[in-house]
C-alpha positions as semicolon CSV with decimal commas, in nm:
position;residue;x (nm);y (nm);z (nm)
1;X;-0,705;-2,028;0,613
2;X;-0,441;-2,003;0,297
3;X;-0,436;-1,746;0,112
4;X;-0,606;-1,820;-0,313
5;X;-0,290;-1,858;-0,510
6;X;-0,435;-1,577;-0,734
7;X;-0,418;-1,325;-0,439
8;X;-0,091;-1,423;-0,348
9;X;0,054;-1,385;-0,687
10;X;-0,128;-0,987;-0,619
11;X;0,086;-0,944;-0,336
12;X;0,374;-1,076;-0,420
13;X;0,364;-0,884;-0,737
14;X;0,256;-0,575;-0,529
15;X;0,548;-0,585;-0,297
16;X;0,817;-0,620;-0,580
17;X;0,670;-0,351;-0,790
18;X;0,671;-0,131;-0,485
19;X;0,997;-0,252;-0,413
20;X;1,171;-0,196;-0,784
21;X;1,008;0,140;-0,783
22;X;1,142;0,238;-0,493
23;X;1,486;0,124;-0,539
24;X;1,475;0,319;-0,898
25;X;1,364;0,605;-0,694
26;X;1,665;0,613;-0,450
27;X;1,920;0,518;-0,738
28;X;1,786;0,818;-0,935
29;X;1,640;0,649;-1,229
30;X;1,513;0,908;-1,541
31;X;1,158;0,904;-1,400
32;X;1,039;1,154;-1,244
33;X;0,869;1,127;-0,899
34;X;0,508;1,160;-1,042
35;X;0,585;0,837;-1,242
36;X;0,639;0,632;-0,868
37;X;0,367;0,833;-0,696
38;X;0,143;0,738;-0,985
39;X;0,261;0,322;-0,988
40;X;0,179;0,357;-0,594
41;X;-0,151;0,485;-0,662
42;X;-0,241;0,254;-0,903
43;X;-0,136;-0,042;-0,653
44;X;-0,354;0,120;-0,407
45;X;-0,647;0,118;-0,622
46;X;-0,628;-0,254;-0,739
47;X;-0,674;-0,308;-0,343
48;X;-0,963;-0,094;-0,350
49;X;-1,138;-0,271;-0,640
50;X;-1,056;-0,549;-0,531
51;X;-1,216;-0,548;-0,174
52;X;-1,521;-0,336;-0,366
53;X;-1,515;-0,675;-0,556
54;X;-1,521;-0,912;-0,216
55;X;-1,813;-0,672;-0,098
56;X;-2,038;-0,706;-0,428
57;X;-1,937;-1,078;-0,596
58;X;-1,722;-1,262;-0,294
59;X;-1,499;-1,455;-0,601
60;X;-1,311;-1,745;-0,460
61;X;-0,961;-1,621;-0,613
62;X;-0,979;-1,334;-0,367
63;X;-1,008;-1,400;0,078
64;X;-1,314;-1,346;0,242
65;X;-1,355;-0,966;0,361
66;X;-1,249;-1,012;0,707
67;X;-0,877;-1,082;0,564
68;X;-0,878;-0,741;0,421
69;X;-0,928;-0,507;0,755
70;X;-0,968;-0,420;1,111
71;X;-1,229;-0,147;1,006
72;X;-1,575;-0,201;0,930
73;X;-1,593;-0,125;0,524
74;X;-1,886;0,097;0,564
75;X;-1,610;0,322;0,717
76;X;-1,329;0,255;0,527
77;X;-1,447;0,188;0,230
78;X;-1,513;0,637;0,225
79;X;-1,165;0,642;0,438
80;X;-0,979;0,431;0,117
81;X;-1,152;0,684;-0,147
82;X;-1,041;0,954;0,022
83;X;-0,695;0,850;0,012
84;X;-0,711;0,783;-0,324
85;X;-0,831;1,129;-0,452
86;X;-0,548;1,287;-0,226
87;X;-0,284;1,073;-0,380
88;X;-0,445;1,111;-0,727
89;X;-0,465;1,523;-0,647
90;X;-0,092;1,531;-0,549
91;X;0,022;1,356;-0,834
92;X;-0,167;1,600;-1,085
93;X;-0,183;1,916;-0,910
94;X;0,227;1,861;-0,881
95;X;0,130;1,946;-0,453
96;X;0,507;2,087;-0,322
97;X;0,501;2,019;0,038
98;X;0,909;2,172;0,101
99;X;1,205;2,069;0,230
100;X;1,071;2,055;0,609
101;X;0,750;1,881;0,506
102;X;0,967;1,678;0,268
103;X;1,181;1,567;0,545
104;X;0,875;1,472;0,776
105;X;0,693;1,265;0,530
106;X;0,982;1,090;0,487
107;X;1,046;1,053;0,854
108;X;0,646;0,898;0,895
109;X;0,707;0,670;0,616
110;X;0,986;0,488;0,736
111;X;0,823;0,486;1,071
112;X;0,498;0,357;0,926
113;X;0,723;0,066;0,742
114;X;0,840;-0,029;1,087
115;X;0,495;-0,068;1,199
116;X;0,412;-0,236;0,939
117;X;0,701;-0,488;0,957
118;X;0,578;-0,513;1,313
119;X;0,251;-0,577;1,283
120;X;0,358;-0,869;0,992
121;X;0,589;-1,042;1,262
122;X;0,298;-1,017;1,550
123;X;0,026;-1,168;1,271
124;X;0,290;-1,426;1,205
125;X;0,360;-1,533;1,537
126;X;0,000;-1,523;1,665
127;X;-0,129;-1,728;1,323
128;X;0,095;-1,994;1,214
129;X;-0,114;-2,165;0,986
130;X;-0,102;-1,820;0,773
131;X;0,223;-1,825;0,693
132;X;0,323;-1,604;0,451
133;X;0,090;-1,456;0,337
134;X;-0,249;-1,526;0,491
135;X;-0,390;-1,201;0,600
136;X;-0,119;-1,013;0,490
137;X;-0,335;-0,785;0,222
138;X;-0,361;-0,490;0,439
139;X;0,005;-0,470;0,563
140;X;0,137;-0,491;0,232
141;X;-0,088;-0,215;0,085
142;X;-0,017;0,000;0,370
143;X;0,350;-0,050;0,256
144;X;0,254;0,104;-0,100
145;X;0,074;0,395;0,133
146;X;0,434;0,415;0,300
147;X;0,630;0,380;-0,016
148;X;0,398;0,695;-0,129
149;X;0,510;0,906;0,170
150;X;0,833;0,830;0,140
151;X;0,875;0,893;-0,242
152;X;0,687;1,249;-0,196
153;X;0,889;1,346;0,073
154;X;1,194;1,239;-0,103
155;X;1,137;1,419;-0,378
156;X;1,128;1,766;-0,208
157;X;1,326;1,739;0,101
């Protein structure tokens, strides 16, 4: 099953966004790290409304639900709005987790990338016919997720 071009063009977008912002990030651009942590939580949430969309209307410019997770959505669905109020809290309440704490969250992000990038090559290899992108929707949000970790550890260790 292919991937709708308008989906595609989501991820796509998704990934260099995320990819931009974390590049500013590590080249020290003027923004502070709220201004990242905020993009990344904004990317999450278009995934969220957009699977809340799949659930309610099934549109055919998004993939049917079972292209979106591994979890049944009547448990992550709570799981996903969870996340987003903690990354939405530790963007606004400014959370400090130190230089230690820094230094692990950066240490689970890049080691959550790698699982990621693993878990892209294994879809790949076991789906052909899904090349590039077919399926790909929760890999590359859990890359924003990463790119999250990575820019709040960052930013204190």
């Amino acid at each position: 099953m292919s991937t709708p071009r308008p989906t595609a063009v989501v991820l796509l977008a998704t990934l260099a966004a995320t990819a931009a912002a974390l590049a500013a990030f590590l080249l020290e651009a003027p923004l502070p790290a709220a201004a990242y942590l905020t993009l990344f939580t904004a990317l999450f949430l278009v995934r969220v409304a957009g699977q809340v969309g799949v659930a309610l209307a099934r549109p055919a410019w998004l993939p049917p639900m079972d292209e979106w997770n591994l979890v049944p959505y009547r448990v992550l669905l709570p799981a996903q709005l969870v996340i987003l109020a903690l990354m939405a809290a530790t963007v606004t309440v400014r959370f400090v987790p130190g230089a230690v704490l820094g230094r692990v969250l950066m240490g689970l992000a890049l080691a959550y990338w790698a699982v990621m990038a693993l878990r892209y090559c294994i879809r790949m290899a076991r789906r052909p016919s899904a090349r590039w992108l077919g399926g790909t929707i929760p890999i590359v949000f859990h890359c924003v997720l990463a790119a999250f970790l990575f820019v709040l550890g960052a930013s204190h260790a």
